[in-house]
N, C-alpha and C positions, 0 to 999 in steps of 0.2 A: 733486562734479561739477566737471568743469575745465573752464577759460576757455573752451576750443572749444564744448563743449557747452553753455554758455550761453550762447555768442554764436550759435551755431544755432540753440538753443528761439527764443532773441528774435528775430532772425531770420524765422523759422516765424509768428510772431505777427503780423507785418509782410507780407500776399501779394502786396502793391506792390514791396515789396522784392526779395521770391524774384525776383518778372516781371525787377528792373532786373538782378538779380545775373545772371541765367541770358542775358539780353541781351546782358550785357559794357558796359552802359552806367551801374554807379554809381560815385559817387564815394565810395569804400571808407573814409579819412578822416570823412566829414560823418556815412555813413552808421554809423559806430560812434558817434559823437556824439549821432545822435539815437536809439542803442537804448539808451544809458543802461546797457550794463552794469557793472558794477563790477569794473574791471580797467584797468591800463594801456591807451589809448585806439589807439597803435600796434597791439598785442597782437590787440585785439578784430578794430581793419582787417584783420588777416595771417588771423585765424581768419575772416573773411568772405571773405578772399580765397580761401580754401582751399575753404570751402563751395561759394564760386561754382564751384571747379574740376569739384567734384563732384557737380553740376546737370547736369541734359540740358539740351543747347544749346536754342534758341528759335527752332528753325528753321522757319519758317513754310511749312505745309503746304494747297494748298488742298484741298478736300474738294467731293467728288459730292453736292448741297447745290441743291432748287430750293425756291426763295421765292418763295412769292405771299400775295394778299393775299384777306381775303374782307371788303368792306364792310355794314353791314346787322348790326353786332353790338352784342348789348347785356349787360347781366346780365337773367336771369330772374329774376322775383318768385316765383316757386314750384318751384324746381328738382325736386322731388319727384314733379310731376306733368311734367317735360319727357321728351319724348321720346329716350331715352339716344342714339341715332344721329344726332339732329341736336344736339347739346351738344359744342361745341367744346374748354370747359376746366371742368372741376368739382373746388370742393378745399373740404373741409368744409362744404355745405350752401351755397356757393355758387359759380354757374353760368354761363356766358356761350355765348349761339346767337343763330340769327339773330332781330334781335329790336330794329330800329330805333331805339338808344339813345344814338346818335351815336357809335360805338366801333368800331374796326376791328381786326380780327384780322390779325396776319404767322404765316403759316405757315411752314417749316423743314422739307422732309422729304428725309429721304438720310442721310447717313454725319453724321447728326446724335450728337453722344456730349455728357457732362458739359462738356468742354475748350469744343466750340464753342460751348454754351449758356453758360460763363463769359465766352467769348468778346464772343458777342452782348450781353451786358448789358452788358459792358463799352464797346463802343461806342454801344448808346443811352444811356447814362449822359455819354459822352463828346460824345454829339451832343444831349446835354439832351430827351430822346427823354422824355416823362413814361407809365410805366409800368403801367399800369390792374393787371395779370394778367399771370404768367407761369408754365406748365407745358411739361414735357419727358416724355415717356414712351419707350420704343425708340427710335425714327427719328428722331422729332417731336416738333417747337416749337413752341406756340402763345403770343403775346406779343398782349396786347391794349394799343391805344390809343387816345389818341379820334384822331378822324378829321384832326383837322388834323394829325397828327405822323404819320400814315401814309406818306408816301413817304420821309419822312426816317426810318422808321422800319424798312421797307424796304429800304430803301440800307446804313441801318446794321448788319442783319441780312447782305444780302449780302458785303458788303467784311468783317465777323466771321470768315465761312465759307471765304472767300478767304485767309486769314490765321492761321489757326487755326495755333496753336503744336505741331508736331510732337513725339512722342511722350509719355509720362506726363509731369504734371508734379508729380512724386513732391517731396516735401522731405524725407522723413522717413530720408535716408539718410546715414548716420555711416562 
């Protein structure tokens, strides 16, 4: 395997990285330094640099995306016997509806895909947003939290969608 291709796999390992590379904002030095490959440390920057050439730009797209909120959510204690139409997020035998547990749901529905749901976590992660529950199915997101991080959890979900990094964000191309 040569130098390029292992400074890509490592790279690849790294999805902070990809983000800064495909931005135009790392420092191609540091960041060969902290991947630790085994090869002249020049060498490794010029194959990152290459890499980064070879990324889809990070051009932030926004997307037809309305978010709201539904308060009054809880987990169910018997998901089995809940009513499948009123069940908001179900993922191995546990369930969350309405069901006054101090927990609030952000919904996501529109030109919802994987990108914008990485999107989204990424900024309640960044807004220290604490995360009860999160599912994505076609359209729609549902992210559960407790109620005090709800509008900030909101917010953080809109400006995601706002944002969302136009086209795939593939790495796996040599």
């Amino acid at each position: 395997m040569s130098l390029a291709e292992r400074t890509r796999d490592a790279a690849r390992e790294h999805p902070f990285l990809v983000d800064a590379l495909r931005a135009g904002v790392a420092n191609y030095s540091a960041a060969a330094r902290f991947l630790d490959v085994d090869g002249d440390p020049d060498a490794v920057a010029t194959g990152l640099r290459r890499f980064a050439d070879d990324l889809p730009d990070r051009d932030p797209a926004a997307r037809e995306v309305r978010v709201t909120m539904e308060r009054g959510v809880g987990r169910l204690p018997d998901p089995a016997n809940a009513d499948a139409r009123e069940v908001l997020l179900a993922v191995s035998g546990t369930a969350f509806a309405a069901a006054d547990d101090g927990k609030t749901a952000v919904l996501a529905t529109g030109e919802v895909d994987l990108h914008g749901v990485r999107a989204a976590l990424d900024a309640l992660a960044v807004d220290d947003v604490a995360v009860d529950a999160l599912a994505h199915a076609d359209d729609a997101l549902v992210v559960v939290v407790p109620r005090l991080d709800a509008a900030n959890a909101l917010r953080a979900v809109e400006r995601a969608f706002d944002a969302v990094p136009s086209g795939p964000a593939r790495t796996d191309r040599r």
